[in-house]
C-alpha positions as CSV (number, residue, x, y, z in Angstrom):
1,X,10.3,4.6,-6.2
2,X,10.2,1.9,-3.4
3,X,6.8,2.1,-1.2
4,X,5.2,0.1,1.2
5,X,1.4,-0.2,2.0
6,X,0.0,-2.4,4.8
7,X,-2.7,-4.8,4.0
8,X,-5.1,-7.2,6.2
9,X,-5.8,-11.3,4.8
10,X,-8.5,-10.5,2.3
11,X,-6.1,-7.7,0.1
12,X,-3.1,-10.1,0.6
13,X,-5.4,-13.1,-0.7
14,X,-6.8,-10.9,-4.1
15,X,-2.9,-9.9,-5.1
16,X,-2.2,-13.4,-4.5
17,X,-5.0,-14.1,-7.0
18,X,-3.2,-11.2,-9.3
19,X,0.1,-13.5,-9.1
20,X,1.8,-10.7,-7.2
21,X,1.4,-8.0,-10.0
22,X,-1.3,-5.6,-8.6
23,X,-3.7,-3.9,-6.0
24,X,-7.2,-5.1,-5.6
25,X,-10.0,-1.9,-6.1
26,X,-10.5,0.0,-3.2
27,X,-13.5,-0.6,-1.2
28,X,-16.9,1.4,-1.3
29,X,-15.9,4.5,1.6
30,X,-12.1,4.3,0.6
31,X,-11.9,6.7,-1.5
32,X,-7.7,6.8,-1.6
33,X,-5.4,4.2,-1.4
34,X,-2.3,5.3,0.5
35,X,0.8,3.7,-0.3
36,X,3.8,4.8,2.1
37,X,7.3,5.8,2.0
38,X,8.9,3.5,4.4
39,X,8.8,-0.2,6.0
40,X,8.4,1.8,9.3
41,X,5.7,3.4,9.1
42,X,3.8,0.3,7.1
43,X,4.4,-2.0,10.0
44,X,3.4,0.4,12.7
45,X,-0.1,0.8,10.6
46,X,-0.2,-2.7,10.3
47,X,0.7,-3.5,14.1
48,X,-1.9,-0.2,15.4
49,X,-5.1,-1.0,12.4
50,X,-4.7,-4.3,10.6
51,X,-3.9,-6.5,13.7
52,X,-6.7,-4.9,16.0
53,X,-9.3,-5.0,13.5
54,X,-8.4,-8.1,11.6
55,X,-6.5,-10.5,13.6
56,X,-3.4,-10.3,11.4
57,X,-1.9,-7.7,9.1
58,X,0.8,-7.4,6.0
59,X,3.3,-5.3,4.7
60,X,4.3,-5.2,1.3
61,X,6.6,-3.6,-1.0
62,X,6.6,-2.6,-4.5
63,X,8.5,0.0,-7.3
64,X,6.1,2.4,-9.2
65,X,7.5,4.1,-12.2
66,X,8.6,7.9,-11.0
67,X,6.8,9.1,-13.8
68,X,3.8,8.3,-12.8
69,X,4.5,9.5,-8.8
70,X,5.5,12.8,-10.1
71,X,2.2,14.0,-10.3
72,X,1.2,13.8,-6.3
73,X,2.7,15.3,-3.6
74,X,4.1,13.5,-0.4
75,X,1.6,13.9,2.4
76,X,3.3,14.1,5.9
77,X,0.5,12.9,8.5
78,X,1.7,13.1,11.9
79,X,5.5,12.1,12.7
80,X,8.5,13.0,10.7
81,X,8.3,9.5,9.4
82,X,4.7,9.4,8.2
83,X,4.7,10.0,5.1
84,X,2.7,8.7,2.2
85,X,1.2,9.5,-1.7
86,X,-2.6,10.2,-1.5
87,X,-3.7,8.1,-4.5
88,X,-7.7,8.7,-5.5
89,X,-9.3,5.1,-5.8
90,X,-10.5,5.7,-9.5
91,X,-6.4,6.3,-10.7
92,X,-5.5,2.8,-8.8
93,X,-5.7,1.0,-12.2
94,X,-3.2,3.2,-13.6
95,X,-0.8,3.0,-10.9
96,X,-1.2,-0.5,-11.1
97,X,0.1,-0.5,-14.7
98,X,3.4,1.5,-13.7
99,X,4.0,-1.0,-11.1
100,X,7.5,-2.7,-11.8
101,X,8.7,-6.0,-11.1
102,X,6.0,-8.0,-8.3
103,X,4.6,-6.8,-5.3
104,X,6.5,-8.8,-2.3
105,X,5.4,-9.7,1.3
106,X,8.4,-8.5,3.8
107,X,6.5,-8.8,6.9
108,X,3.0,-10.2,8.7
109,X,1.9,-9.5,12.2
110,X,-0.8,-11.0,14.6
């Protein structure tokens, strides 16, 4: 499955350092990492969160294995459009490994 998640400098710099293949652990009081269903709804987080609060924000894009999606359920968190897997921090690892193919940057914003 395609998804998106919006990140600010300091993610983008540590999957950088990952050479493109994975997410970087959450941070202590994040205790789900949230990647979303469409490029839509990525930027407008990045444009309404990252930008304010960090100056400049990313989306990326990225393929995880169905298999492993298959056991969470799509959250819808406001709009029609807003709609995104609720990951808990301690299973990032293991999404990580049924990432396929690179992460890629498609957008940044300031």
């Amino acid at each position: 499955m395609l998804l998106f998640r919006p990140v600010n400098q300091a993610e983008l710099d540590l999957i950088i350092q990952s050479d493109w293949m994975k997410f970087p652990p959450s941070l202590v009081g994040q205790p789900i990492f949230y990647p979303v269903l469409n490029e839509e709804y990525a930027i407008q987080i990045t444009r309404e969160w990252n930008v304010p609060s960090y100056g400049v924000g990313h989306v990326l894009k990225f393929e995880v294995k169905d298999t492993f999606l298959a056991s969470y359920e799509i959250q819808k968190v406001g709009l029609n459009h807003h709609l995104e897997f609720w990951i808990p921090s301690e299973e990032l690892e293991k999404m990580n490994q049924n990432i396929t193919g690179k992460i890629e940057l498609i957008g940044s914003y300031s």
